[in-house]
C-alpha positions, 0 to 999 in steps of 0.5 A: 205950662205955668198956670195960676188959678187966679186972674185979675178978676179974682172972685172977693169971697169972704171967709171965716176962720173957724176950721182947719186949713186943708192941705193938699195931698202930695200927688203920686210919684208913679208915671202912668198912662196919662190922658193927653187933654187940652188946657183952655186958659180962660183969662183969655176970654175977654182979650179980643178974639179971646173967646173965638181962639178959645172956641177954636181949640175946643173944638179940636179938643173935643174931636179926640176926648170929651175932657179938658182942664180951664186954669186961670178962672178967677179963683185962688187956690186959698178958695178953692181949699176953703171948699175942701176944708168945709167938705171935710168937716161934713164928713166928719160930722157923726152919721146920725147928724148927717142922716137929718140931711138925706137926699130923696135920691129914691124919688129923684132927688140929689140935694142933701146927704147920700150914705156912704154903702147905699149901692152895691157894686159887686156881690156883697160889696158896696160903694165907699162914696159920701156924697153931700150936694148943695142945690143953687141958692135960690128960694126953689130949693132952700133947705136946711143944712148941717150947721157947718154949712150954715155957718159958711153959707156966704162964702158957699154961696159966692164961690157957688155964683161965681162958678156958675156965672163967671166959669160955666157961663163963659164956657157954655159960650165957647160951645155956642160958638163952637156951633155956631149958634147965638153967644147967649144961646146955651145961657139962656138955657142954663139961668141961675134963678130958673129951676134946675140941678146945678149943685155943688158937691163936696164928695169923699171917697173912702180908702179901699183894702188891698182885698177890696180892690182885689174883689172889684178888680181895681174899679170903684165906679164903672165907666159912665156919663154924666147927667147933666151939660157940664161937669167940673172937677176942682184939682183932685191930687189923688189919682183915681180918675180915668177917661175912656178914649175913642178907642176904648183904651182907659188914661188916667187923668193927670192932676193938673196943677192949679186947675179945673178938669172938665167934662162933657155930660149927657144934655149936650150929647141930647142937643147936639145929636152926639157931636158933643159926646158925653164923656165916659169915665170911671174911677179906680183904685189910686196907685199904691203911694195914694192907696191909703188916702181917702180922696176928697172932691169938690165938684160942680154940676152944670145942668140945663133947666128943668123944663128944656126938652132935650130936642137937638139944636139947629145948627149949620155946623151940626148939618155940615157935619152930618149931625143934624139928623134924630138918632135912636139915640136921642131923647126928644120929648124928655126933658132936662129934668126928667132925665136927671131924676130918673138918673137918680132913681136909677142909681139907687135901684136895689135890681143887680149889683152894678157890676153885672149891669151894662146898659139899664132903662131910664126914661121913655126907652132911652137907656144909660150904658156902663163900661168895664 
């Protein structure tokens, strides 16, 4: 399927030129098991009955697996390996610089810097994630940056509002639609300027030894969910990704070309009484081509606001279905944000090495499960 990642609607961001070009890996020359997931073009969205076929095949997307990938979205690639190239130079910025910029992950919050090693995923062993995450760019959440950010705030800002308002946006709308709700019903849930834990996130994972990934069995990341509504994984080449299917078995995600890998997270399951289900899905050693690649992301996080209780909706869809009753599962009387912090706090919880934790207490009882 030919697929460009600009529209006609191409988002104008300025950009300077000061740092270098990033260029994309080449992707691994091995066949592996790869995940069969759907491909939403979102061109098609403000065609006449765009958004109603686009609504359908996400339905049927999601009764097999909780990821797809949305091309077509109004960005360049140029753009998108701007992001790239400006995560890169975070990283690369001297650890007692970075530091300055530490989140508050022991108190919940996620903007800013995590170290690379902060948590322990086996015995002796710690993870090899750098992590720098930046909030919606609205007075709530204003706060310094390393000077590289600052420098190209504008067009960190532009790229981050156009995900939001013209990606994520028209895809809560599909799932309104999808439920049979009001278009607008999930927007009004997710405003820019209301306080959430939205983010753009610049992340790198660094290359493991062959010992390493002997010691770990070949997981980095135990298989997880999501925080939040939405997850969107910019075209990632170095494959690493894997998605837990209905059945249990692990598929790679392939590294679609020119695209956006997105998944379901916790608050849509929370809304919908599990019809949305919330995506398990960890990350592994890449294959021995890419094994020596530290493998560079750049995400965004789409949240709900703060203060939304995480109360199933009232749908006619949820109750043809038979998901319009509370389940254990549920997380009424816990709100969005809640949820995250304790998330985060979970995260960096100092009890056991993650390999020996399946299931941990967050919030209220609710619990969050981790899978081999």
């Amino acid at each position: 399927m030919a697929a460009a990642v600009a529209s006609s609607t191409t988002s104008p961001i300025q950009e300077k030129t000061d740092i270098p070009a990033y260029h994309q890996v080449p992707e691994t020359k091995y066949e592996l098991d790869w995940a069969d997931l759907a491909t939403l073009d979102l061109s098609q969205f403000d065609q006449p009955g765009g958004k109603e076929k686009l609504a359908t095949q996400l339905f049927e997307a999601i009764q097999k697996i909780g990821f797809f990938y949305i091309i077509n979205f109004g960005l360049t690639q140029e753009q998108v390996d701007r992001q790239f190239a400006i995560g890169r130079e975070v990283f690369q910025l001297p650890t007692e610089e970075k530091l300055r910029y530490r989140a508050d992950l022991e108190n919940g919050g996620y903007n800013g810097y995590k170290p690379l090693g902060l948590r322990e995923v086996k015995p002796g062993i710690y993870d090899n994630t750098e992590i720098y995450n930046i909030p919606k760019f609205i007075p709530a959440f204003a706060r310094a940056h390393p000077a590289v950010i600052s420098a190209h705030r504008d067009e960190i800002e532009a790229f981050e509002r156009h995900i939001h308002s013209s990606i994520a946006s028209k895809l809560l709308v599909l799932f309104a639609l999808v439920l049979e709700l009001p278009e607008d019903y999930f927007l009004a849930r997710h405003r820019y300027d209301a306080a959430s834990d939205c983010h753009l996130r610049y992340m790198k994972y660094h290359a493991r030894t062959a010992a390493q990934n002997r010691a770990l069995d070949g997981v980095w990341v135990k298989g997880h969910t999501d925080f939040g509504s939405l997850t969107l994984l910019f075209r990632q080449p170095v494959a690493a990704l894997q998605v837990r299917t209905r059945e249990g078995a692990w598929r790679w995600v392939r590294p679609y070309p020119r695209s956006i890998t997105v998944n379901l997270a916790d608050s849509l399951e929370f809304l919908t009484n599990g019809f949305l289900r919330s995506s398990i899905h960890r990350v592994v050693a890449p294959p021995p081509d890419q094994a020596d690649v530290d493998r560079l992301g750049v995400l965004y996080f789409v949240r709900p606001e703060d203060s939304l209780e995480l109360r199933p909706v009232v749908s006619s869809v949820l109750e043809r279905l038979g998901y319009d009753k509370t389940t254990d599962g549920s997380a009424v009387g816990i709100t969005a944000g809640e949820w995250v912090k304790a998330m985060v706090r979970s995260g960096v919880s100092k009890n056991k090495p993650r390999s020996e934790v399946a299931e941990q207490e967050i919030i209220g009882g609710k619990a969050a499960k981790y899978y081999d």
